[in-house]
FIZA-658441 format. One record per atom (N, C-alpha, C): residue in one letter; atom name; x, y, z. Coordinates in Angstrom, 1 decimal, decimal comma, padded with zeros to 4 digits. Example, Ala and Ser with C-alpha at 12.3 -4.5 7.8 and 13.67 -1.06 7.14 Angstrom:
residuo|atomo|c1|c2|c3
A|N|013,2|-005,7|007,8
A|CA|012,3|-004,5|007,8
A|C|013,2|-003,3|007,8
S|N|012,8|-002,2|007,1
S|CA|013,7|-001,1|007,1
S|C|012,9|000,0|007,9
END
This chain:
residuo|atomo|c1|c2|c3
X|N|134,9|239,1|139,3
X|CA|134,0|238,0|139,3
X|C|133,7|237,6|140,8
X|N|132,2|237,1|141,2
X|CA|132,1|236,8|142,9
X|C|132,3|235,7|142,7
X|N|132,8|235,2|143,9
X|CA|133,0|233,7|143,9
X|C|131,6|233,2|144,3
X|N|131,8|231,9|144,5
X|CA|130,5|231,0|144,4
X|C|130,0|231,3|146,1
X|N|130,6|231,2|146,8
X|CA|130,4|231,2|148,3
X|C|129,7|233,1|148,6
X|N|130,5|233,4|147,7
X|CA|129,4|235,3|148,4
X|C|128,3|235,0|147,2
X|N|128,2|234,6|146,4
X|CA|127,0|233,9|145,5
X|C|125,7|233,7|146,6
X|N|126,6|232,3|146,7
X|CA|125,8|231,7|147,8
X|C|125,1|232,5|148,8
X|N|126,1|233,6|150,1
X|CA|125,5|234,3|151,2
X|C|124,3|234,9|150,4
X|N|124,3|235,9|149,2
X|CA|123,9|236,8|148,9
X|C|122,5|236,1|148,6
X|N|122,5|235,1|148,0
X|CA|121,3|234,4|147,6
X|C|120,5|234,0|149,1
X|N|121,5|233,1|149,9
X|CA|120,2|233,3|151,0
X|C|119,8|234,0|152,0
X|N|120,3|235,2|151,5
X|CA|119,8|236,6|152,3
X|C|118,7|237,1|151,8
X|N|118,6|236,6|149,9
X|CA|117,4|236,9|149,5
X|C|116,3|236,1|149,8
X|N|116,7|234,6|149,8
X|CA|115,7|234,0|150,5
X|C|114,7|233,8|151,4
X|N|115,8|234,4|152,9
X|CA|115,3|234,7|154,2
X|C|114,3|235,8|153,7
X|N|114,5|236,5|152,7
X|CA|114,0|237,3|153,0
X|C|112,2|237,4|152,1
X|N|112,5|236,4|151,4
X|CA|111,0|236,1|150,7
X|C|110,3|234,9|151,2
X|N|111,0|233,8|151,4
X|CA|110,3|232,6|152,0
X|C|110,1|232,2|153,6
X|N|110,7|233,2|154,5
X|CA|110,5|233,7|155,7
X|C|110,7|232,2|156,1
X|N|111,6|231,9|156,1
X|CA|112,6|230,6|156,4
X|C|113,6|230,8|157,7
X|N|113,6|229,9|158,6
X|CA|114,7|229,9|159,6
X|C|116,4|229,8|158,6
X|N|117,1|230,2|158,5
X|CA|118,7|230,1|158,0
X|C|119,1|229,1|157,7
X|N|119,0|227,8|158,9
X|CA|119,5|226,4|159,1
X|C|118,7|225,5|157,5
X|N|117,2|226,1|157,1
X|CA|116,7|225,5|156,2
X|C|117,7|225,7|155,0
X|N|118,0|226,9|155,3
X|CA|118,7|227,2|153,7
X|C|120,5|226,8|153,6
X|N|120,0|225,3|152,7
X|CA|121,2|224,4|152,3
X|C|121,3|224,4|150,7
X|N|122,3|224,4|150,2
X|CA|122,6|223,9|148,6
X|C|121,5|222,9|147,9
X|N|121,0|221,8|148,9
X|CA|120,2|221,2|148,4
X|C|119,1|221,0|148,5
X|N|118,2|222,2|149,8
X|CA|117,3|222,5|149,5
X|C|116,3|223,1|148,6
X|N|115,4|222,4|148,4
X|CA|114,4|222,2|147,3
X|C|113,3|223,4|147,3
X|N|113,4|224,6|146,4
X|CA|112,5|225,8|146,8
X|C|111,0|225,4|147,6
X|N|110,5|224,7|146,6
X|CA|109,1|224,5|146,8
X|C|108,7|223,6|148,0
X|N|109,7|221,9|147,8
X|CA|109,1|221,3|148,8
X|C|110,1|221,2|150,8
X|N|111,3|221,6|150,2
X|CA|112,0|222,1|151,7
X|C|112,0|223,5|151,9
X|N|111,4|224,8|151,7
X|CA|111,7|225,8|152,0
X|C|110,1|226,5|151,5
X|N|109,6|225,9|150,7
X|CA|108,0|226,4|150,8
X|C|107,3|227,2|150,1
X|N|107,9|227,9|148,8
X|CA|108,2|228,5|148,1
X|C|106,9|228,3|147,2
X|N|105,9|229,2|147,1
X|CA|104,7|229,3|145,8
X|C|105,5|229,8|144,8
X|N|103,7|230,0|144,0
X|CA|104,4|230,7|142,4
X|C|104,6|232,1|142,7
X|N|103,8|232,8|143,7
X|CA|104,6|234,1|143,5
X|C|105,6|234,6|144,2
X|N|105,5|233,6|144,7
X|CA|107,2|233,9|145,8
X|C|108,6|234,0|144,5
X|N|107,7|233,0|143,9
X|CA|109,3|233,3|142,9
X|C|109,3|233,9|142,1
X|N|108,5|234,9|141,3
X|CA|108,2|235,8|141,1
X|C|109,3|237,2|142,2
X|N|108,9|237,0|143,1
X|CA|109,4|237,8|143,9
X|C|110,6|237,2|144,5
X|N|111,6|236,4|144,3
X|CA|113,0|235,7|144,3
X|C|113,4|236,2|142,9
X|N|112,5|236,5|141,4
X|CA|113,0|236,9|140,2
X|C|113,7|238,5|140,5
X|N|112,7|238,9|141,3
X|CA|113,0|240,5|141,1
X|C|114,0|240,6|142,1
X|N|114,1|240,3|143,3
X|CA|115,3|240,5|144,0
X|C|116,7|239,8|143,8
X|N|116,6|239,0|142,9
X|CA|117,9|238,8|142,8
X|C|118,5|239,3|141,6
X|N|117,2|239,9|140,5
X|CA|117,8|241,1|139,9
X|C|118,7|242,2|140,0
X|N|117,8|242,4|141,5
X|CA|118,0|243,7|141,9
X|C|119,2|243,4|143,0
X|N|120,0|242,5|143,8
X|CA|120,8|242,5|144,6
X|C|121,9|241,8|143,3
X|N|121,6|241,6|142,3
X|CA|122,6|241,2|141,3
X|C|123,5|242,1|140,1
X|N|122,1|242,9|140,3
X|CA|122,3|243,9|139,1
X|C|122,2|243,4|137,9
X|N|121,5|242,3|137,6
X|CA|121,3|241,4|136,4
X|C|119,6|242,0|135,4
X|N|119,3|241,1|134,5
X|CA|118,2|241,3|133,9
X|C|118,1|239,4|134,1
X|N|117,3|239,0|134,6
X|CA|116,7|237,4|134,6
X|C|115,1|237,3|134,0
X|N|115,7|236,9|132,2
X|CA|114,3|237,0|131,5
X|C|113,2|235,6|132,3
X|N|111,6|235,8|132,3
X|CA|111,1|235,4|133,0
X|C|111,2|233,5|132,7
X|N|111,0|233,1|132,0
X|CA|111,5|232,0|131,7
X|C|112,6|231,1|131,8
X|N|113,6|232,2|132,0
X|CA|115,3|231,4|132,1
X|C|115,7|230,6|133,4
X|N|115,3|231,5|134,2
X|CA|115,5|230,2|135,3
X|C|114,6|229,8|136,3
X|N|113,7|230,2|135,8
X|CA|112,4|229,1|136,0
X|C|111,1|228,7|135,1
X|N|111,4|228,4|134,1
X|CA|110,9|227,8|133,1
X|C|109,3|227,4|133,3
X|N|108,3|228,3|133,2
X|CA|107,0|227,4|133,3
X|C|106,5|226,2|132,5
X|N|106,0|225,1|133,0
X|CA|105,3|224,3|132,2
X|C|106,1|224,5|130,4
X|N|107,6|223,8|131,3
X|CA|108,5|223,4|129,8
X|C|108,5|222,3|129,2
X|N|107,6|221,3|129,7
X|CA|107,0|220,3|128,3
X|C|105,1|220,2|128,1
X|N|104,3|221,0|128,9
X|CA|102,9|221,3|128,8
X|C|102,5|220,1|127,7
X|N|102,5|218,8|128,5
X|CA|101,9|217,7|128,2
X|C|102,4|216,6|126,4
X|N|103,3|217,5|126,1
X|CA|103,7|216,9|124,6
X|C|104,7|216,2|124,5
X|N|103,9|215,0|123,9
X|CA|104,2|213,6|123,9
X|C|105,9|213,1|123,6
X|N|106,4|214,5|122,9
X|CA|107,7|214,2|122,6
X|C|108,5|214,7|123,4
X|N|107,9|215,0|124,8
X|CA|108,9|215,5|126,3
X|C|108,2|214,4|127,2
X|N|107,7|214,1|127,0
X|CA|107,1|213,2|128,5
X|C|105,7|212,0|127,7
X|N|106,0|211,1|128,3
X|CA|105,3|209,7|128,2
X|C|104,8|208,4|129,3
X|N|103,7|208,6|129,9
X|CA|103,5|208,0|130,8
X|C|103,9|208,4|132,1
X|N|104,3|209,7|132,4
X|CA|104,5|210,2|133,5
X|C|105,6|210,7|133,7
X|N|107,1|209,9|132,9
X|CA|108,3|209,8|132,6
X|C|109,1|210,9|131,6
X|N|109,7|211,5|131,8
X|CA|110,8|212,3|130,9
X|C|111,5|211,3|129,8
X|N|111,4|212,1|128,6
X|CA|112,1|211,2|127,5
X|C|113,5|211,7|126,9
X|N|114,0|210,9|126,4
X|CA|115,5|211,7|125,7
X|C|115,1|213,0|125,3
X|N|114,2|212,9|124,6
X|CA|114,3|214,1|124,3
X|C|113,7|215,5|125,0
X|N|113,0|215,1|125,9
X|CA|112,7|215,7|127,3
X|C|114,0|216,2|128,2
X|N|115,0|215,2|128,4
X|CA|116,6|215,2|129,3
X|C|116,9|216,5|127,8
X|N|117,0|216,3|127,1
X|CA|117,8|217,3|126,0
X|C|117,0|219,0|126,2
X|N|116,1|218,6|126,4
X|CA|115,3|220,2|126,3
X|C|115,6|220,8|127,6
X|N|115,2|219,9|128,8
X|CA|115,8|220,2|129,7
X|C|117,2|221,1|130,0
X|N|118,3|220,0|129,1
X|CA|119,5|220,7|129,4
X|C|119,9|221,3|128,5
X|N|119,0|221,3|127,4
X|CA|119,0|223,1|126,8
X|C|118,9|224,1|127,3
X|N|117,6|224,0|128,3
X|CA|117,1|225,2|129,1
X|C|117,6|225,4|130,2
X|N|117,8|224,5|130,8
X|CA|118,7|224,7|131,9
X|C|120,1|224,1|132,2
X|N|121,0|224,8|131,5
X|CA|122,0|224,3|131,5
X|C|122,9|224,3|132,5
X|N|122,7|225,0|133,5
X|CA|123,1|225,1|135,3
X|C|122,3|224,0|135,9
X|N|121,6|223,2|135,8
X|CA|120,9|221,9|136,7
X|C|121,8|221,3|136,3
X|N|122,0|220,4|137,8
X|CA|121,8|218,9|138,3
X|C|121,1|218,0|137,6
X|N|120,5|217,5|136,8
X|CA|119,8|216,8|136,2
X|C|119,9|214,8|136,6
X|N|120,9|214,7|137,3
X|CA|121,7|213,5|137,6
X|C|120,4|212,4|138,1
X|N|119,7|212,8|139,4
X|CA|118,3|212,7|139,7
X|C|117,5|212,2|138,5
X|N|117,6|213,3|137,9
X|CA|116,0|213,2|137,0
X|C|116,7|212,2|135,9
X|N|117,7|211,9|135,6
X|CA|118,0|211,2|134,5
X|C|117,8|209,6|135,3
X|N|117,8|209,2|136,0
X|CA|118,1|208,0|136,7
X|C|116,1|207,8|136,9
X|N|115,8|208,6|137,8
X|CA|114,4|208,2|137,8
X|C|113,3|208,8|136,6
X|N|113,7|209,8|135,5
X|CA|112,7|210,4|135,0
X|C|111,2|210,8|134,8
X|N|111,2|210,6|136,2
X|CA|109,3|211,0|137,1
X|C|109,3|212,5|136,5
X|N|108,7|213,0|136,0
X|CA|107,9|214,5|135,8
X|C|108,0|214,9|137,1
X|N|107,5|214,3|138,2
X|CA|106,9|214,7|139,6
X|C|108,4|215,1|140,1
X|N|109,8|214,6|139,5
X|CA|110,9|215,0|139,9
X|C|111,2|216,1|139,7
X|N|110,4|217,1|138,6
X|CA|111,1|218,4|138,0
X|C|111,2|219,8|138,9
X|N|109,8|219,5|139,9
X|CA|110,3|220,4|141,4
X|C|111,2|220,7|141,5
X|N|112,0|219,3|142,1
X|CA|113,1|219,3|142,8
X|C|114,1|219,4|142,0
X|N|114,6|219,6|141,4
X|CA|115,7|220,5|140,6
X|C|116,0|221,8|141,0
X|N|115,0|222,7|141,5
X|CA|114,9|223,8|142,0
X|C|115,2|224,2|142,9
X|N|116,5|223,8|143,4
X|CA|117,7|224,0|144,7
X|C|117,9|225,2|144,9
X|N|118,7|225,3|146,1
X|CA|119,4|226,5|146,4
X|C|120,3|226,5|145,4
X|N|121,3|225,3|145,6
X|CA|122,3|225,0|144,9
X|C|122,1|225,5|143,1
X|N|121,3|225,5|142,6
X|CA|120,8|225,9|141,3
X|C|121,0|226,8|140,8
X|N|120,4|228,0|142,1
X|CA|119,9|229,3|141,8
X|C|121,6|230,0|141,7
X|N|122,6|229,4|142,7
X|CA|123,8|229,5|142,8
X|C|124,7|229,2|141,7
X|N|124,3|228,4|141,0
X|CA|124,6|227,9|139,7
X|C|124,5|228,8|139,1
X|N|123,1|229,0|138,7
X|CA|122,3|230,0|137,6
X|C|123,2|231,6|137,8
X|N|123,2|232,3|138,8
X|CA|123,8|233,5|139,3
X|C|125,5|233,5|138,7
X|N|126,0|232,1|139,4
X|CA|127,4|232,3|138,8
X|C|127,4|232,5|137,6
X|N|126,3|231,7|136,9
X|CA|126,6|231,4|134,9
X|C|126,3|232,5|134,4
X|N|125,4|233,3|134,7
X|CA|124,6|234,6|134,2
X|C|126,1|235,5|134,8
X|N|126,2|235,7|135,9
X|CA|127,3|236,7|135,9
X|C|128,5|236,3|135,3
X|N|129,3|235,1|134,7
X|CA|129,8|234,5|133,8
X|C|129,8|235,0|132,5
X|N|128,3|235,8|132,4
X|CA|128,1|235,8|131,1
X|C|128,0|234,5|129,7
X|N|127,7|233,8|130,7
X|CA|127,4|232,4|129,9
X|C|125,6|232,2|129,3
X|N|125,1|233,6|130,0
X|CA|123,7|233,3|129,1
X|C|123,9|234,5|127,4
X|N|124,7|235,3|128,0
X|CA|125,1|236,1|127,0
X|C|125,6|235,3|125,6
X|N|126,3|234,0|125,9
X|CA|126,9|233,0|125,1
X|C|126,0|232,4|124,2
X|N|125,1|232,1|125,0
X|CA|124,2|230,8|124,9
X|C|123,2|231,5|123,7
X|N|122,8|233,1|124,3
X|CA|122,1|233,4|123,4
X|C|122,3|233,7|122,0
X|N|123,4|234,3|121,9
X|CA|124,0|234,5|120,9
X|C|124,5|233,2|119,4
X|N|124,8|232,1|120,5
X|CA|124,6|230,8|119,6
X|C|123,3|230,7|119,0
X|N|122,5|230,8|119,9
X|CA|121,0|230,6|119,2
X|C|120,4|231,1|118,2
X|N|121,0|232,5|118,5
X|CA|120,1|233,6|117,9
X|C|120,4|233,7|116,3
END
């Protein structure tokens, strides 16, 4: 099993290497999009290399979830995340922080969830084989 720390190097070597970021940017709690700069197809191309430096399969949705409540009223209300919004959330992403978003529940918060720290999360849990888990409950 890698520990969390060669997790970590490995991740922001892939980084450096798509978001063409100075090193010093890339912290645990930097934010893909709004500290490190990251479009939609950058992550796209963070999907595929960390496949490929992981040796994993990362279905397109799993850890980056597009437009996971697309305006319906029983995820979001007035701008705000609702219980049952916090629940789908940590259905889907059960490697987030969510700590943030439960205190302020802004939509405009759901960016920033998208840490370094995350993806380090996500990588441990998937090589864990804890999506292997998860799916299998579902299925």
């Amino acid at each position: 099993m890698a520990t969390t720390e060669g997790i970590y190097a490995r991740i922001t070597d892939v980084l450096l290497e798509t978001v063409k970021v100075d090193r010093s940017a890339i912290t645990p709690e930097a934010t893909l999009q709004g500290d490190l700069g990251a479009e939609s197809l950058d992550f796209l191309d963070i999907l595929f290399r960390l496949e490929h430096e992981f040796g994993i399969q990362i279905p397109r949705a799993e850890l980056f979830p597009e437009a996971i409540f697309k305006g319906d009223p029983k995820f979001v209300q007035d701008g705000k995340v609702t219980d049952q919004g916090l629940d789908e959330l940590r259905r889907r992403l059960p490697f987030a922080d969510l700590r943030v978003l439960e205190q302020n529940r802004l939509l405009t918060s759901i960016p920033d969830l998208f840490t370094v720290g995350l993806i380090t999360r996500y990588i441990a849990w998937k090589l864990d084989g804890a999506a292997g888990s998860r799916s299998r409950e579902t299925a």
